[in-house]
N, C-alpha and C positions, 0 to 999 in steps of 0.2 A: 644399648650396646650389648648386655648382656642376650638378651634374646635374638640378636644376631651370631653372635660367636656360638649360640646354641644349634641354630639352623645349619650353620658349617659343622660344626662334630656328627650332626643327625646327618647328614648329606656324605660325609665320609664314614663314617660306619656303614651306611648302606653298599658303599663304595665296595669294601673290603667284605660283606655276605656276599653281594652277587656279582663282581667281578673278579675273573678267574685269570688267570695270568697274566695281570696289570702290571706291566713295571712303570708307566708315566704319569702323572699327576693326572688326578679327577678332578681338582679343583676346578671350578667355574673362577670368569673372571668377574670384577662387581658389577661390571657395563650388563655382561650377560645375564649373571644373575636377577640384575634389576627390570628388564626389558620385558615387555609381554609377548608371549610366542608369536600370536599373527602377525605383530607389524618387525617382525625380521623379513619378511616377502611382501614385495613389492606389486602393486596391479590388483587387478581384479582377480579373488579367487571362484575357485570351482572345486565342490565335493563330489567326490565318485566313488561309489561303493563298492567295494570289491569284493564284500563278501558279507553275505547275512543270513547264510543258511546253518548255523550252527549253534546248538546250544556251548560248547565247550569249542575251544582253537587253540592245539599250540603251534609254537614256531621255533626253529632255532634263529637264533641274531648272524645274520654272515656277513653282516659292515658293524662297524661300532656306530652305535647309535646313541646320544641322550635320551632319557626315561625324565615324560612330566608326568606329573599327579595336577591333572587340569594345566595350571599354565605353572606351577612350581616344580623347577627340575629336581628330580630325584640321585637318579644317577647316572654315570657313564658305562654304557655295557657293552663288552667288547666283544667281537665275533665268538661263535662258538656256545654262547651262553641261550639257554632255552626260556620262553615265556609262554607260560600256560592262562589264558584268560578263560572263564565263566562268566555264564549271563547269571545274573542275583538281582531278578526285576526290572526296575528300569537302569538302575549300577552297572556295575562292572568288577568282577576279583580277579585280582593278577596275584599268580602265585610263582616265585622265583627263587630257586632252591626249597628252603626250609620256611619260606618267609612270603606271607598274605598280607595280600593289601586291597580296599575296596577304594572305589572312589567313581564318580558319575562317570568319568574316563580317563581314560588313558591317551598320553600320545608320545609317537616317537618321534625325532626330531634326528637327522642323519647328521654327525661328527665330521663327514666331509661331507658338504654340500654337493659337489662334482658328482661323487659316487651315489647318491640317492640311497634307498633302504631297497633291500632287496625281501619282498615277502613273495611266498607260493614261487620260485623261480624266477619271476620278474623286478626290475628295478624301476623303483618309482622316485622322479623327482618332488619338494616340496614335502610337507608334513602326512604321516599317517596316524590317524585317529582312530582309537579303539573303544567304544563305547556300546552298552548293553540300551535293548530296544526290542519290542517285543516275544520277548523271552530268549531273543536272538543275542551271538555277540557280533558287532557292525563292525567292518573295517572300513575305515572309509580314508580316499584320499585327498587330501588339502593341498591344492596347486593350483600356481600361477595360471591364470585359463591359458596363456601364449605357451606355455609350457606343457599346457595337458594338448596341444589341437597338435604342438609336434609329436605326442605317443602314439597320435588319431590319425594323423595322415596318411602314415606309411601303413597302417593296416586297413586303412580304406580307398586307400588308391595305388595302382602300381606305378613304380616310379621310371620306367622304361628306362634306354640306353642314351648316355650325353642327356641332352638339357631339351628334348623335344618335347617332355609331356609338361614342360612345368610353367606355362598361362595355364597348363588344366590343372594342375597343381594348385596354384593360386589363386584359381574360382572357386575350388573346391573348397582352401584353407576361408575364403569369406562365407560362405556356405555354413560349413563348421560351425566357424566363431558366430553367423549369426543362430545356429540352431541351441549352440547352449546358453549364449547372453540368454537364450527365450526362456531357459532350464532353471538359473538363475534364482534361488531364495523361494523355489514354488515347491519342493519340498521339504518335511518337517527335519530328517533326519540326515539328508545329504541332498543333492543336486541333479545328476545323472546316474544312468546305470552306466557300467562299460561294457558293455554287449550289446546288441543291434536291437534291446530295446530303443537304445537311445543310438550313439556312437561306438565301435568298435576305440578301445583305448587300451594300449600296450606299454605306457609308461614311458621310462627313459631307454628300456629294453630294445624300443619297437622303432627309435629313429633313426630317420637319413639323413643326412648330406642337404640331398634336392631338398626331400620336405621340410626339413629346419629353413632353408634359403625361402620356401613358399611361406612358410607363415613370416618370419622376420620380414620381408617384403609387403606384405600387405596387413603389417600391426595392428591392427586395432577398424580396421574395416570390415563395416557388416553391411548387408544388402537392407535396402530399406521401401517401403512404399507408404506414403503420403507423411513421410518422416518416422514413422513407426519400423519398427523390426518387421523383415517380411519374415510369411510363413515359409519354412526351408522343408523339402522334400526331395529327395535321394536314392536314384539306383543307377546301377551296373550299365543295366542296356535298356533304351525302352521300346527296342524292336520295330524302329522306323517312325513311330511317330508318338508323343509324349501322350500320357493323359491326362482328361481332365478332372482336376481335386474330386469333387464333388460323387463323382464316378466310382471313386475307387475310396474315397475317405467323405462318407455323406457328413455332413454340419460345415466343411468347407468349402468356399466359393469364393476362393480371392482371384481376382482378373489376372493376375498374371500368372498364376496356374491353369490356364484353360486348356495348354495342349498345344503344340507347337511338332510340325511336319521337320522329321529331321535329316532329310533329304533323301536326294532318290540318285545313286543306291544308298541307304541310309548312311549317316557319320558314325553309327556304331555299330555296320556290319563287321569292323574292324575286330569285333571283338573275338575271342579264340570260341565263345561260347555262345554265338551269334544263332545259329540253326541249333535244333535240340528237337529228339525225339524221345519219344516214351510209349512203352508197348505194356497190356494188363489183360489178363487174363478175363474173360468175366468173372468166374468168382472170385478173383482178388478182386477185380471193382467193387463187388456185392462186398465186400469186407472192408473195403475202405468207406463205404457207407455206412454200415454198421457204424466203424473205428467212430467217426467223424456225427455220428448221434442221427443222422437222417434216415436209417433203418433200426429196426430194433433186434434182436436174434435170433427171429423167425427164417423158414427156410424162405427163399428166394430166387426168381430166374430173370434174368438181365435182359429186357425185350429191346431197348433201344439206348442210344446216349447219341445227344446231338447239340448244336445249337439254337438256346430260344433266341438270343437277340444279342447286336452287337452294339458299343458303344460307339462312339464319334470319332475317337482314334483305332477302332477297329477291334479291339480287342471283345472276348464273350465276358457281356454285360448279363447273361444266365446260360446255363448249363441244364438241359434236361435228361432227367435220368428214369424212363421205365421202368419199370419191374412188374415182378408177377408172383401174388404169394404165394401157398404151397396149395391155399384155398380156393383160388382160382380169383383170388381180388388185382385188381389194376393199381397201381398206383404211380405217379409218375412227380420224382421229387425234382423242384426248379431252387439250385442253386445260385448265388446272386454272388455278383464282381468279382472282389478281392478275395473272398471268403473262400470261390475255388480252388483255388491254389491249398489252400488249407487241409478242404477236405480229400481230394482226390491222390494229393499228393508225389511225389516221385516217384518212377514203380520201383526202386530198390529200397523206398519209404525213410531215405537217409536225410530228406528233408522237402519243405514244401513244395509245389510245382514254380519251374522255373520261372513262369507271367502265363497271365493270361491272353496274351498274342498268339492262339492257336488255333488249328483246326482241328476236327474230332473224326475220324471212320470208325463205326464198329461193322464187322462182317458176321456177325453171330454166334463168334467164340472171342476173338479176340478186340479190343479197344487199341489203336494208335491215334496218338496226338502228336501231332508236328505242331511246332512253334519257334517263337522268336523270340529274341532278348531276354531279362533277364532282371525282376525286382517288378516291382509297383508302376516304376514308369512315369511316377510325377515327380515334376521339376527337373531337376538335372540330371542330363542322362551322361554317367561318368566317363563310358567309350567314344559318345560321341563330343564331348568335349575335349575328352584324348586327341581324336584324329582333327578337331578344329584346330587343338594346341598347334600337331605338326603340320598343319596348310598355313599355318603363320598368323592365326587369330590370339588377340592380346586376352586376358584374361575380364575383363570389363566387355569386350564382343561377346563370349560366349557366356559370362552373366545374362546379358542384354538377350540373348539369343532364346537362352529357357525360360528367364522369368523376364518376359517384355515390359516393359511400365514403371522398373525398378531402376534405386539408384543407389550408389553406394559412400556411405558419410561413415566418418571415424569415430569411434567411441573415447572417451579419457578412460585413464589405468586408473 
């Protein structure tokens, strides 16, 4: 008994250093107090990193949030109030006013659930954890997966006008949920990235309407082949006809990524970004070869650029590039699949090339590439599932459509 009524004075004292114009009770209730943080949220979770580039992070708090010290709450900190964290090894120091504290981590836990935690501008639902890893400080976010694939939707699909995209919506949301189940416990310090290493995810900031209605509709369904998780792969446009894994991602070769013809005129000519040109100078090519490691920083003259070979769905499966050094040497570099995109780039260089669905003229000064669609191109193609949605395709058709051979079974929370 005594060393309970010790932990309440410790717990209000902290109260009264770092919250700043509290007038309503901090007290926790005993249910709460007793409770361990994860199993207040329900379902399967999923960690997403928000951020690991820093030795030092602060923030100001602009919801009121609980403060754990591991899974023991601290205190209750109300808007307005600043937390400064450091990395100290593998630990973590939080320093709050006048007052340091280490501990393996940190977490905060939002006061209104509804409202989430608002960090860097955005609002996350479920828990954010703060813990030191690499000499880094980690932010990482703890949520419900059905609550993280609604941050993911809306930033990975557009949600059109009325209810016309959403069977695309909700192949997409199976898509998702089976690409992070696959994320799932395979890394040490969190689960996914939120950026297009893995998924684009925007939080509670980033949802709709539609795509809340798309995941809630299809809970807990993933795509599957031979009962296992299938492999999920994802883009934009694939410019008339899918590719194949293997093609564009060597070590894979699942049968129902081999490539699928997506009509003629394709279902994702629809897209605004469908046709795309790109025009380069020679010596900006000869620089994006340099950039891109396949020349070195010798002088050079740009003799030709064409295609060595195209793959199955048509796209250039190599890229040949001439030159001429300043020595009078030949050389002619042969870039491979997906990698082009990489190297040659956008010509305003604001990011990679749009696909490699294109053709190539050079006339002796300058390089134009025409092309189509718009990502990788394997597995679902996200416009032409758009335009299947508004021809009145249910969302299980145009699963079936990209990835043939699959089926789709429910997972438990």
């Amino acid at each position: 008994m005594q060393k309970k009524n010790l932990s309440a004075i410790s717990f209000l004292i902290l109260t009264a250093l770092y919250i700043t114009g509290c007038a309503s009770s901090s007290r926790f209730s005993s249910n709460e107090g007793k409770s361990t943080l994860t199993n207040q949220f329900t379902g399967n979770l999923i960690k997403v990193l928000l951020n690991d580039t820093r030795r030092e992070l602060s923030f100001n708090i602009e919801s009121s949030v609980i403060l754990y010290e591991h899974e023991k709450p601290i205190a209750l900190i109300k808007a307005g109030n600043r937390l400064n964290f450091f990395s100290a090894g593998n630990g973590i120091e939080l320093k709050i006013q006048s007052r340091i504290f280490n501990a393996e981590y940190f977490i905060l836990k939002p006061d209104n659930k509804e409202e989430g935690i608002k960090y860097d501008g955005v609002r996350y639902g479920g828990l954010i954890k703060i813990m030191g890893g690499d000499n880094n400080v980690n932010v990482i976010n703890q949520v419900p997966l059905e609550l993280y694939l609604k941050g993911v939707i809306a930033r990975e699909m557009p949600m059109g006008k009325g209810d016309s995209y959403f069977q695309a919506l909700k192949a997409f949301a199976v898509c998702a949920r089976t690409y992070a189940i696959s994320k799932l416990g395979k890394g040490h310090l969190f689960d996914i990235y939120l950026d297009t290493r893995d998924q684009v995810y925007g939080g509670l900031s980033s949802e709709k309407l539609l795509g809340n209605k798309a995941v809630d509709e299809t809970r807990n369904m993933i795509l599957t082949y031979d009962g296992e998780p299938a492999v999920i792969f994802y883009s934009s446009s694939c410019g008339g006809h899918t590719a194949n894994v293997k093609e564009v991602f060597p070590g894979n070769d699942e049968p129902y990524l081999r490539g699928v013809n997506d009509g003629d005129p394709p279902n994702c000519s629809i897209s605004p970004n469908f046709n795309w040109e790109e025009k380069y100078s020679a010596n900006k090519f000869i620089q994006r070869m340099k950039n891109s490691g396949y020349l070195d920083g010798g002088d050079y003259t740009l003799k030709n650029v064409e295609v060595g070979k195209r793959s199955s769905s048509g796209r250039v499966a190599e890229l040949l590039v001439n030159v001429l050094s300043s020595d009078g040497q030949s050389k002619t570099i042969a870039i491979q699949g997906n990698k082009i995109r990489a190297a040659i780039r956008k010509a305003d260089d604001s990011n990679i090339l749009q696909s490699t669905m294109f053709d190539v003229n050079f006339n002796g000064s300058n390089i134009v590439i025409t092309g189509k669609g718009n990502g990788h191109g394997v597995g679902l193609c996200q416009w032409g599932a758009i335009y299947q949605s508004t021809q009145g395709k249910n969302f299980k058709d145009i699963l079936s459509f990209y990835f043939p051979g699959t089926e789709i079974k429910e997972i438990n929370d």
